[in-house]
Every structure is written in C-alpha cells, then in structure tokens.
C-alpha positions as CSV (number, residue, x, y, z in Angstrom):
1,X,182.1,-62.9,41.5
2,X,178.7,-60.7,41.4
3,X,177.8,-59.0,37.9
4,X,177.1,-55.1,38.0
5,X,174.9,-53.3,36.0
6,X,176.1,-51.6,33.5
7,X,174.9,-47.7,33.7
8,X,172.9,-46.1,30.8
9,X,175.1,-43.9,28.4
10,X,172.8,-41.7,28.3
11,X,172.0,-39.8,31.7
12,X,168.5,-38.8,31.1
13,X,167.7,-42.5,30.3
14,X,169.8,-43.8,33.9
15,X,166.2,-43.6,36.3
16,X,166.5,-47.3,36.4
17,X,170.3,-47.5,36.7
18,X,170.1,-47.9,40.7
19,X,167.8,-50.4,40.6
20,X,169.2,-52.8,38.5
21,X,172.7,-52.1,40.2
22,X,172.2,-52.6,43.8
23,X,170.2,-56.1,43.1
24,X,171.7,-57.6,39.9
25,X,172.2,-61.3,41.6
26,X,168.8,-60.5,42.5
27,X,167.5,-60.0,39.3
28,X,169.9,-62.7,37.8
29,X,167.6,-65.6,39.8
30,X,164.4,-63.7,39.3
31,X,165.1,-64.2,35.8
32,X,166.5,-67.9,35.6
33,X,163.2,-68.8,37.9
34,X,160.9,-67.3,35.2
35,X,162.6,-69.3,32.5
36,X,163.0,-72.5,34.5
37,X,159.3,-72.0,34.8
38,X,158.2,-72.4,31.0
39,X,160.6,-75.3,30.8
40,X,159.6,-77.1,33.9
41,X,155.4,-76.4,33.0
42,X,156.1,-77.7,29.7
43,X,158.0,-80.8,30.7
44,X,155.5,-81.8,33.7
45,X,152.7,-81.7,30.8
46,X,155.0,-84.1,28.5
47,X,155.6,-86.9,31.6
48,X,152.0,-86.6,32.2
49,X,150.8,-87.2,28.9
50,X,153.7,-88.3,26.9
51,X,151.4,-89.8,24.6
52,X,149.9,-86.4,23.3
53,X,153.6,-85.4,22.9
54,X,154.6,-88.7,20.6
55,X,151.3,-88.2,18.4
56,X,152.2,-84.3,17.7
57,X,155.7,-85.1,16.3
58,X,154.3,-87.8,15.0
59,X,152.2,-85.3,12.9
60,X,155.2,-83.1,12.4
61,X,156.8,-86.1,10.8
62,X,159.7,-86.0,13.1
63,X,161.8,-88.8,12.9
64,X,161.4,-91.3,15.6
65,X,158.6,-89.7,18.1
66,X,158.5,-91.9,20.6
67,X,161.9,-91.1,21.3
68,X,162.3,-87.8,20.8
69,X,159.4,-87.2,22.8
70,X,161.6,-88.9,25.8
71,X,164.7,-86.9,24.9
72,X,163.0,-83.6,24.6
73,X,161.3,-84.2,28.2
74,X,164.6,-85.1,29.5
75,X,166.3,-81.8,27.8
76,X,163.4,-79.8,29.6
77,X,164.3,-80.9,32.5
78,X,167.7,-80.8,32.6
79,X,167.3,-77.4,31.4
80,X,164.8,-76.8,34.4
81,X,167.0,-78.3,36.9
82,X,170.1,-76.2,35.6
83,X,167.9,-72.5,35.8
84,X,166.3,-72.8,39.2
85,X,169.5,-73.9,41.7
86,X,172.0,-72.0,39.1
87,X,174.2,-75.3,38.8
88,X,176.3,-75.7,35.6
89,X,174.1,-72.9,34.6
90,X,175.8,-71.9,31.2
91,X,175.5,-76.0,30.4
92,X,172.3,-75.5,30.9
93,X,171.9,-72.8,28.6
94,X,173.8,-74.1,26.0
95,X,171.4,-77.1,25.8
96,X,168.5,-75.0,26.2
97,X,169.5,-72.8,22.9
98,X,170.1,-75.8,20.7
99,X,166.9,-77.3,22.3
100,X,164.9,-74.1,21.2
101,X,166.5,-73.8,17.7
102,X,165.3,-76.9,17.2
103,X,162.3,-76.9,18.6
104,X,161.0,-73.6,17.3
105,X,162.4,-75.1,13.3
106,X,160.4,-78.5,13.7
107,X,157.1,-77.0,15.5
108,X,156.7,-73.3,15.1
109,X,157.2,-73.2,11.4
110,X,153.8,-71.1,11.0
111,X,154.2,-70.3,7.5
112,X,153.4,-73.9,6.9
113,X,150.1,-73.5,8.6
114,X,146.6,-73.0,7.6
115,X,145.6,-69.3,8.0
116,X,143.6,-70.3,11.5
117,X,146.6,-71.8,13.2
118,X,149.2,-69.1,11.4
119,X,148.6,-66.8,14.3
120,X,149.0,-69.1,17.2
121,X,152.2,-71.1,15.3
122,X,153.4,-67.2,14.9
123,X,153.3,-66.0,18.8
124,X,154.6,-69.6,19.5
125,X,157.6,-68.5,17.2
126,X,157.7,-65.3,18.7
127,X,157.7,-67.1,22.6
128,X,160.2,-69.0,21.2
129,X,162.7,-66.5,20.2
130,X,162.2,-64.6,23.2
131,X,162.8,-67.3,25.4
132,X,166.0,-68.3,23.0
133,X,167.3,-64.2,23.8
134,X,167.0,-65.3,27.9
135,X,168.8,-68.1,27.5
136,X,171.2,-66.1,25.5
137,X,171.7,-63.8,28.7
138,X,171.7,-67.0,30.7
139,X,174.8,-68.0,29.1
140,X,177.0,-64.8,28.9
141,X,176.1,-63.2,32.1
142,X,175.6,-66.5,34.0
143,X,173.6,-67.6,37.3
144,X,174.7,-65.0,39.4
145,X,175.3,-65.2,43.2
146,X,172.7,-66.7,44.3
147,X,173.3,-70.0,42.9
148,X,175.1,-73.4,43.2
149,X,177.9,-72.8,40.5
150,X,178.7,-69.4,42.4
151,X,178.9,-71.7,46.1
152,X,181.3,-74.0,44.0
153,X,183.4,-71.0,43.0
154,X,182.6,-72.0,38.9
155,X,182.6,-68.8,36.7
C-alpha cells in the first residue's frame, strides 16, 4: 500500500502539494535514513567507547550503568536497523519513542544544569523532541514502499 500526500486546505498554501504527492515513498525513506542516521552515529560512538558511556550515567546516577549502557547501545541499534531497510518499522519506532522519553528525562534535564551547560542540555532537549515527533510519523504513517515490511506485504 503507498501513502499519498494529503493536499493543503488551503489552495494558496498547495505549491508544495505535487511534490510531496508524486514521491511520498520517496520521501518516507529519505526520512527514516536521516533518523536511522542519528541513531546509528550515536550507537557506533557507544561500542567504540562504551566506557565514556558507563562513566556518564554513572554521573547521572542511573541505576546500573554498565548495563544500561549495553542495553541503550543495543536499543540504538535495533532502532537503526529497523529505520534504514524499513523492517518491522513501527516496532522500531515504538522502541525508539520509549527509548527517547527516557533518554531525554535521565540526560537532557537542563534545568538541573549549571548556567554554562543549560544551553547545550536545552538544544539536546530540543534534538530530542524533535527526533521523538519523527519517530512519531515513523509509527503512524509507517516505512512506506520502499522497504522490507512493504516486500513482506506487513501494514
């Protein structure tokens, strides 16, 4: 099944309408590429110094770092892996939200923060919720054609 754009409601704000129409699939893995991306930088930086990764939730006081180090590398992954061939894609993104709820509420609290790091906790935050709104898309508008779940016929 391939998505369609819906058109603007208002006609003097439709310019774009075509575009997005005749190459949503198109679009659909443009999009899960560039989010794959962040997950898949961030995740080669944790198996390549996983150590760096333990001591910062160790200084966030989360419970068990050494662990949750692992799992969150594994999550990003996973999440990586589901994005970029589009196979149990809304899986993916249903892992990927709860991994960026929590993940944005046990690093990015920059309130918390001296008044130096404030700003760079804050756009982190900000990243954060952004990415959280792609995933979001992710999982109601799903892969699109060009993807593994759509070969396997999976909605």
């Amino acid at each position: 099944m391939s998505l369609q754009a819906h058109p603007s409601p208002n006609g003097a704000f439709s310019a774009l309408d075509g575009i997005a129409a005749c190459a949503t699939d198109l679009w659909l893995l443009v999009g899960r590429v560039l989010l794959c991306w962040v997950f898949l930088a961030t995740a080669w930086g944790h198996v390549n110094g996983i150590g760096g990764f333990v001591n910062y939730l160790t200084s966030l006081n989360a419970p068990a770092p050494q662990l949750l180090a692992w799992i969150g590398t594994a999550a990003e992954i996973i999440i990586s892996l589901t994005l970029l061939f589009g196979v149990a894609t809304r899986y993916g993104a249903a892992v990927a939200i709860l991994f960026l709820i929590i993940s944005t509420a046990l690093a990015h609290r920059y309130w918390e923060y001296p008044a130096a790091q404030a700003g760079g906790q804050y756009n982190n935050f900000l990243k954060n919720l952004s990415i959280l709104g792609g995933m979001i898309y992710v999982f109601v508008f799903g892969p699109g054609r060009f993807s593994v779940d759509n070969a396997l016929g999976r909605k």
